[in-house]
C-alpha positions in Angstrom: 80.5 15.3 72.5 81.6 14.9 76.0 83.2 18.4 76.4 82.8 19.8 79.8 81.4 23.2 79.9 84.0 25.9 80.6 86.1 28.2 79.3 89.3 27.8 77.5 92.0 29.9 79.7 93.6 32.0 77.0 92.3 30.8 73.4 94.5 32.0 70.4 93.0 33.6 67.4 92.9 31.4 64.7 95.1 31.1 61.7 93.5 31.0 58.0 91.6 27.9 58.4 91.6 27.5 54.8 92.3 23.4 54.5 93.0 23.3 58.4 91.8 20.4 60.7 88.7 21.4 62.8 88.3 18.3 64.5 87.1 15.3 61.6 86.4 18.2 59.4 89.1 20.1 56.5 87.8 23.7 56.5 86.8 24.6 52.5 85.5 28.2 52.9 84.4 30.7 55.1 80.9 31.5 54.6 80.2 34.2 56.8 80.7 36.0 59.9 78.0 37.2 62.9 78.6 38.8 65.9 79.3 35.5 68.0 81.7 33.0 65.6 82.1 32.4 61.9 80.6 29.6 59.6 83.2 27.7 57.5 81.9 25.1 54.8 83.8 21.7 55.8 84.2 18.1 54.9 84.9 15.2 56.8 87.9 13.8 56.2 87.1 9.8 56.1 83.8 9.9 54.6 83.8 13.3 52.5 80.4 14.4 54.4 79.6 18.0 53.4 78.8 20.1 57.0 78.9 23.8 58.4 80.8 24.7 61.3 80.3 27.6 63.4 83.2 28.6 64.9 82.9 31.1 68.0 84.9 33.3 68.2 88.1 33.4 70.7 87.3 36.2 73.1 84.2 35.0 73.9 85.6 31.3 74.4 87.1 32.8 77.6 83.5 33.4 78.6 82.1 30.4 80.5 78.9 32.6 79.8 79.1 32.3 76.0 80.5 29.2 76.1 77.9 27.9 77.9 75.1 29.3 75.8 77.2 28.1 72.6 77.0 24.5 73.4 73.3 24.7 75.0 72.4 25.4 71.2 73.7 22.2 70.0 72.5 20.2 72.7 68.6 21.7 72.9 68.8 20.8 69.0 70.2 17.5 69.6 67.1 16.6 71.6 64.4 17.1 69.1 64.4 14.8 66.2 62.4 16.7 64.0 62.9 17.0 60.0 62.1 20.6 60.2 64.9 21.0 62.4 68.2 21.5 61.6 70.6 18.7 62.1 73.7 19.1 64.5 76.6 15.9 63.8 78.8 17.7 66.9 80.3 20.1 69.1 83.4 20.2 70.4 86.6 22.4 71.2 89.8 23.3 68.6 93.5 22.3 70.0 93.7 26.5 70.9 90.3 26.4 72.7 87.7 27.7 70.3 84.2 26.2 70.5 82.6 25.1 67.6 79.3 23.7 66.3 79.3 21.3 63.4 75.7 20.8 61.4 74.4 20.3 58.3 74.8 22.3 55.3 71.9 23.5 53.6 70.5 24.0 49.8 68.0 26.2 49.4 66.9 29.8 50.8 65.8 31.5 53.5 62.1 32.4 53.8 62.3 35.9 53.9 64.2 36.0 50.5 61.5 34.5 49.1 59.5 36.8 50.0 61.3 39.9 49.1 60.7 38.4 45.3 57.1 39.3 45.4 57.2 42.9 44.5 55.2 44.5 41.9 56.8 47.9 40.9 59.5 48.1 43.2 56.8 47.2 46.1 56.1 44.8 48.5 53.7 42.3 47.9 52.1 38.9 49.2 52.6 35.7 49.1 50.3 33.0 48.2 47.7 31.4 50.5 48.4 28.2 49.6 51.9 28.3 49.9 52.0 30.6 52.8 49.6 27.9 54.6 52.1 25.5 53.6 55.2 27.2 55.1 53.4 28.1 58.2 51.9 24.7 58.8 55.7 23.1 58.5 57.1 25.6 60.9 54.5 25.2 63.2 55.3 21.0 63.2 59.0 21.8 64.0 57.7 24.0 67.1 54.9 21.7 68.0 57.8 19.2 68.6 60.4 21.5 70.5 57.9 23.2 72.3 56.7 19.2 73.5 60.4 19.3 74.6 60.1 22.2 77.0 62.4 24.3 74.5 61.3 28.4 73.8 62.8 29.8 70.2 62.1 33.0 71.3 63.4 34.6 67.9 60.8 32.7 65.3 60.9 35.3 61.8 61.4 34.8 58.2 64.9 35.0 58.3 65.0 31.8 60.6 63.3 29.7 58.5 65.5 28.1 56.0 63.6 26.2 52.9 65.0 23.2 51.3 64.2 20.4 48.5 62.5 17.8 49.5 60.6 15.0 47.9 58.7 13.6 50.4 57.8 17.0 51.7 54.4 18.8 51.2 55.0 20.8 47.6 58.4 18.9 47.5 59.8 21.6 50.4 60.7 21.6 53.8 61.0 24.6 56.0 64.0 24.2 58.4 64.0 26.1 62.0 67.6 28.0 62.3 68.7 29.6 65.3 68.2 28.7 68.2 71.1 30.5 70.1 68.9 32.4 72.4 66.5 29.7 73.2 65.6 28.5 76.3 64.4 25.6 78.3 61.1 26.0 80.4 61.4 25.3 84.3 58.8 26.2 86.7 61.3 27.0 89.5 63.3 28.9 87.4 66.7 26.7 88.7 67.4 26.1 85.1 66.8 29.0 83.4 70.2 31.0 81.8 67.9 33.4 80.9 69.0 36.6 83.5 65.1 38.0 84.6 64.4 41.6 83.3 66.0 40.7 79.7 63.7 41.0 76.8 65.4 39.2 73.8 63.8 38.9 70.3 63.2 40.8 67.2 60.4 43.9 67.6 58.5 42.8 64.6 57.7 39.4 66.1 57.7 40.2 69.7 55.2 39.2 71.9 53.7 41.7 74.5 54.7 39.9 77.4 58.9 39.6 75.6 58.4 43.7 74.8 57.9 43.7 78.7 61.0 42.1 79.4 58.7 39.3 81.8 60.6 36.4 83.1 57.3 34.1 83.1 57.4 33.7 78.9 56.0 30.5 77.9 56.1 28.4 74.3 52.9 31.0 73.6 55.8 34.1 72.5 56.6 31.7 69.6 53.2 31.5 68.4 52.7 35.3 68.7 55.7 35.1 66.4 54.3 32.6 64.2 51.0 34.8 64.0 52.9 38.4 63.0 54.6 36.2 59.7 51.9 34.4 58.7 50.5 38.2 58.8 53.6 39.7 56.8 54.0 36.8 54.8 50.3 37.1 53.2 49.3 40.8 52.9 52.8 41.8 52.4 53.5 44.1 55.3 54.2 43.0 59.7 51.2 44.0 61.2 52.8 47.0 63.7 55.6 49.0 62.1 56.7 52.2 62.8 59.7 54.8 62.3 60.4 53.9 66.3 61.5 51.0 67.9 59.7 51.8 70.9 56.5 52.9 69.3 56.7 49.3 67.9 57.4 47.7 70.7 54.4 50.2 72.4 51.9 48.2 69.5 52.6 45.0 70.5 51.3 45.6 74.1 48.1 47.8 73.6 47.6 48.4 69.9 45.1 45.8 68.7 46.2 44.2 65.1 45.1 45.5 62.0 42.1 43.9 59.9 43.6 41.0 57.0 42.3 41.5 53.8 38.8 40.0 53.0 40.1 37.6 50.5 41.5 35.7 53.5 39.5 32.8 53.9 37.3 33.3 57.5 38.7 30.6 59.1 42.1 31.6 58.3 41.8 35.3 59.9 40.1 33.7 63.1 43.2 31.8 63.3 46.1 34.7 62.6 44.1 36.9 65.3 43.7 34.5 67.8 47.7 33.7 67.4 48.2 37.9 68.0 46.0 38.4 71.3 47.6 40.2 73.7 47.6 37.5 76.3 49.3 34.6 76.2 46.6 32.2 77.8 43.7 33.6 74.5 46.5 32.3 72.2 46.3 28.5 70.6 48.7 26.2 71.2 51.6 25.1 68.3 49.7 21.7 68.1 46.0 23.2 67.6 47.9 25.7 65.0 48.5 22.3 62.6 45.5 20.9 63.2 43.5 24.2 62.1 45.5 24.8 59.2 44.8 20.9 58.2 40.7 21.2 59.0 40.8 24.3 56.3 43.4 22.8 53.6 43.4 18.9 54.3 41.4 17.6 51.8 43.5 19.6 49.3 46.4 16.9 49.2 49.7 16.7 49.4 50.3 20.2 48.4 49.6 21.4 52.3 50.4 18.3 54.0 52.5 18.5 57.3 55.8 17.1 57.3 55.7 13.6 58.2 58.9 11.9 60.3 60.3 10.0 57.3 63.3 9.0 55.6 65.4 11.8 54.3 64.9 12.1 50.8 68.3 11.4 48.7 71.3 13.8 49.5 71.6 16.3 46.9 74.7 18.0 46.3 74.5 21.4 48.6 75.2 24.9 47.1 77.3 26.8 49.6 74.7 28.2 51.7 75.1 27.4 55.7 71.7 27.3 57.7 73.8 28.2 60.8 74.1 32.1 61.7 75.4 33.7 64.4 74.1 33.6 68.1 72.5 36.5 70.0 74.5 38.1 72.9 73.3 38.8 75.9 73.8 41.9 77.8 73.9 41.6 82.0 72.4 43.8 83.8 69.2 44.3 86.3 67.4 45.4 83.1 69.2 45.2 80.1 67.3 45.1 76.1 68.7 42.8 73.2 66.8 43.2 70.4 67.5 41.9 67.1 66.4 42.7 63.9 66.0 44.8 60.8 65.9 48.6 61.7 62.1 50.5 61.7 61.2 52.1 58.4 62.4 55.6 58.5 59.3 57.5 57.2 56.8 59.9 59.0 54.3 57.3 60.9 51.1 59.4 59.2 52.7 57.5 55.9 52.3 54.4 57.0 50.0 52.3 55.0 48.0 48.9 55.9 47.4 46.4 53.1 44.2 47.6 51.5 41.3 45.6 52.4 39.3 45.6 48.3 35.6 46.0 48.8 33.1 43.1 48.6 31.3 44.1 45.3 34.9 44.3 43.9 36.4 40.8 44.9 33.2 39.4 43.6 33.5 41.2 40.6 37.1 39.6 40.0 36.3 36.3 41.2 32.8 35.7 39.0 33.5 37.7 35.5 31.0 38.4 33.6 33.1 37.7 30.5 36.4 37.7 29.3 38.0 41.1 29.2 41.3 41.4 27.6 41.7 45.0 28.8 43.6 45.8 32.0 42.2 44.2 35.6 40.2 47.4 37.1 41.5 49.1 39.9 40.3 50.8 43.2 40.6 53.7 44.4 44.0 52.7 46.6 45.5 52.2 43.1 46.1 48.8 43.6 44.9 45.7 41.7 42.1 43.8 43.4 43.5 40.2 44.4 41.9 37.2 42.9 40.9 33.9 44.7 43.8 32.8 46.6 45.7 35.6 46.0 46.0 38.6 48.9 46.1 42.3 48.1 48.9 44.0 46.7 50.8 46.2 49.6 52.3 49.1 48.8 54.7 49.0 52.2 58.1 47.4 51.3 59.5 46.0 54.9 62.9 47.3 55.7 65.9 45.2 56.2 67.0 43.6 59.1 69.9 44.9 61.1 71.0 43.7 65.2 70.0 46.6 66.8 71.5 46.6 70.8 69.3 49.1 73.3 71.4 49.2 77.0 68.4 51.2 78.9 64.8 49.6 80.0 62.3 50.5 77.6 59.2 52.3 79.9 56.4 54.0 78.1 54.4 57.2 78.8 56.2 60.5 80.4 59.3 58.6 81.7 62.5 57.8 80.4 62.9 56.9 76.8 64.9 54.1 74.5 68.4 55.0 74.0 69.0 53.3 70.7 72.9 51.9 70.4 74.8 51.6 67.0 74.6 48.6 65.2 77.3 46.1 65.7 
């Protein structure tokens, strides 16, 4: 793990790796593909360890650029030992002068396909206080932890949080950070930074006003901002901007207060999601006060909301073929230049747009305190949706669209001036 940082002169494409030699490792499989490198399943060859390797790709090895920003992902991960954190074993160069990445391989999902399973007739729904507390309280340790490290994510969404097995976590789960190819280390003077000022980098749902800005002053506050717009999504079933523009998203974020949360979110819980969504960075709580709210509110619950605790892995299990590594983010140069990565905008007429619906208070009541048993079908409002019960948030009737990497090569500036040009997907 001593490999100087540059770039290979002329790396060769790559044979099938099918049972070829990538360092200690026989490749199995490939498992996927991004727009940086592929992921290959491996095993070591002495000890049989089961690991995923992510291989970039050969042009860009000729980029010390990439290259650089390839092995700054293993080493920023290397320096948090965290079990919500993804574990890297090492990093290295092939005889041909590819880059690679090995880590471990993952059973389980990611976050935001378990959330695309609540639907109710083909729509969007949801997720469950308890478990969305739980999820969001676990990712929230894992930042606490990198963000004490001087580390930014700077691309914290559902699709980055990978959830595993695990006995000795809260609910028997852990949820596992991914990603951190576009991350960046805080430094005052801005000597270390890789990050070239006037790029905005992250994915419009989950942006924070001052990343939508493109501002070279970001702090560890654009992850919480992140954290705040999921736990939003994750619980009334819809992110709180959306829009059939990118722009007009991005627009939200700066000056568009957030919607209401449903009044079946406990009080303390919506003083905490709004607080994570103000518009400045300095109103915003820290990472570490984010845990310790969630735990003032569900600790004396148990186990089933408990933060993850550094302890002994729980016994290896043997993994389905899933990698938690996916591809890295690249970066554009330029004097203003816009990465943004994500699933496209909804393409429906804005006035369509619909916000969870917030039930009335006579209704929850009604639901919560019955009268008496009624074996006839739960009433509804006049929104046509079913009136949640304690716990449980409102059905939404917005299903969020996927998530594609969207490229825009123009600055984004609001008002009469120029506009977005959007790019093609890669």
């Amino acid at each position: 793990m001593n490999t100087p940082v540059t770039a290979h002169s002329d790396p060769q494409p790559p044979p099938n790796l099918v049972d070829q030699r990538i360092g200690k490792y026989r490749v199995v499989r490939k498992l996927g593909e991004g727009g940086m490198g592929s992921v290959f399943e491996a095993v070591h060859v002495e000890i049989g360890q089961r690991a995923a390797v992510k291989l970039l790709k050969p042009e860009l090895s000729s980029e010390p650029k990439h290259v650089q920003r390839f092995f700054d992902e293993a080493k920023l991960l290397s320096m948090v030992n965290h079990p919500g954190l993804i574990k890297i074993f090492d990093f290295d160069r092939t005889a041909d002068g590819q880059v690679y990445i090995v880590m471990e391989l993952l059973e389980g999902e990611t976050l935001w396909s378990r959330f695309e399973k609540h639907q109710v007739d083909g729509h969007q729904t949801g997720m469950a206080l308890e478990e969305v507390a739980r999820m969001i309280r676990q990712v929230a340790s894992a930042l606490a932890a990198v963000h004490q490290r001087g580390i930014i994510h700077r691309d914290l969404k559902p699709e980055n949080v990978f959830v595993v097995k695990d006995a000795e976590a809260a609910g028997g789960e852990r949820a596992k950070i991914l990603d951190f190819g576009i991350a960046r280390l805080e430094d005052p003077s801005g000597e270390g930074r890789r990050t070239t000022a006037g790029v905005a980098i992250g994915t419009p749902t989950y942006m924070a006003p001052e990343q939508c800005e493109g501002s070279a002053t970001i702090n560890d506050r654009v992850d919480v901002y992140a954290l705040g717009c999921m736990s939003f999504e994750l619980l009334t079933g819809a992110p709180p901007f959306q829009s059939a523009s990118m722009a007009a998203v991005l627009r939200m974020h700066i000056v568009r207060p957030p919607p209401p949360l449903p009044a079946t979110i406990p009080a303390p819980i919506t003083a905490l999601i709004t607080q994570m969504l103000a518009k400045e960075a300095k109103d915003r709580p820290s990472m570490n006060e984010v845990v310790q709210r969630l735990e003032e509110h569900f600790g004396a619950r148990g186990s089933q909301t408990a933060i993850p605790t550094l302890t002994a892995k729980s016994a290896s299990r043997k993994p389905v073929l899933v990698a938690a590594a996916v591809a890295l983010s690249t970066l554009a140069l330029g004097t203003v230049t816009w990465v943004v990565i994500g699933r496209k905008p909804p393409r429906i007429d804005p006035p369509k747009l619909t916000q969870p619906v917030e039930p009335k208070p006579k209704e929850v009541i009604q639901t919560a305190l019955p009268k008496e048993p009624d074996k006839t079908e739960p009433p509804k409002d006049n929104s046509g949706t079913t009136p949640a019960g304690p716990g449980k948030t409102p059905k939404s009737v917005t299903k969020p669209p996927k998530r594609d990497k969207v490229k825009v090569d123009e600055p984004v500036v609001f008002g009469n001036k120029k506009k977005v040009k959007k790019g093609t997907p890669p």
